[in-house]
N, C-alpha and C positions, 0 to 999 in steps of 0.2 A: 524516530519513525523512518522506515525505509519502507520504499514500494512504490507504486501509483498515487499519484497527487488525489486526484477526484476521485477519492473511493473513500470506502465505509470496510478499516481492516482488511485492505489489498482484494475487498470482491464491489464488483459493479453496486454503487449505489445505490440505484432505482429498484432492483432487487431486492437490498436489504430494506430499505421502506417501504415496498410492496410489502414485504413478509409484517413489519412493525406495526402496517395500518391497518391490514388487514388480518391476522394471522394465518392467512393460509399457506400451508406449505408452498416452499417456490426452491428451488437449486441457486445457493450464490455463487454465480459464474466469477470466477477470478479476473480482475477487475486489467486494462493494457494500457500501456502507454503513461506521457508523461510523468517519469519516474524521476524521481528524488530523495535525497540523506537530506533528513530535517535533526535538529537540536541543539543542545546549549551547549555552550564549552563555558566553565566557573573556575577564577580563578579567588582560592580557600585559603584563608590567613590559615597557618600551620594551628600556631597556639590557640586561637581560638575557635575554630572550626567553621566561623560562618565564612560566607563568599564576599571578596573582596570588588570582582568585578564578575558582570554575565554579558555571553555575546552568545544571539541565534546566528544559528550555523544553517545555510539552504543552499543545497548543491545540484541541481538539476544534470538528469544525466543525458549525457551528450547522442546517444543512441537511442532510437525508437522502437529498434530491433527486439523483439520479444522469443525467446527459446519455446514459450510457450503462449496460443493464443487462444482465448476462449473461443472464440468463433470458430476454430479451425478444432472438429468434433474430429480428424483422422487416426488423432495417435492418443484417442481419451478412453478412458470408460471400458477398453477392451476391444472395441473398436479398427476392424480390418482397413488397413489402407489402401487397398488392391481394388 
């Protein structure tokens, strides 16, 4: 998993359980910040194929900086920035 820690598939959680509990239509706003590489790194006996050893792997990324931010509706949707 890469992306935003506290999300539901990189969009804002509360959105996507608005939509779960309720089913009303709602827009899942892509989710910002606290971004991280999560997973396992397995090391595999050759001959036998299972795993000999397994380590999580969680790399928090050092920037909060986002290219892209949901809030910031200027450059979305089609959206004149002028």
């Amino acid at each position: 998993m890469c992306g935003p820690y506290d999300s539901v598939l990189g969009r804002r959680k509360e959105k996507v359980l608005k939509f779960m509990t309720t089913s009303m239509p709602t827009q899942f706003d892509v989710a910002t910040g606290d971004v991280r590489l999560c997973g396992a790194l397995a090391e595999i006996d050759e001959k036998t194929g299972k795993a000999i050893s397994m380590e999580r792997v969680e790399i928090q990324g050092e920037s909060s900086d986002q290219a892209y931010d949901a809030d910031d509706k200027s450059n979305w949707q089609g959206a004149s920035g002028d």
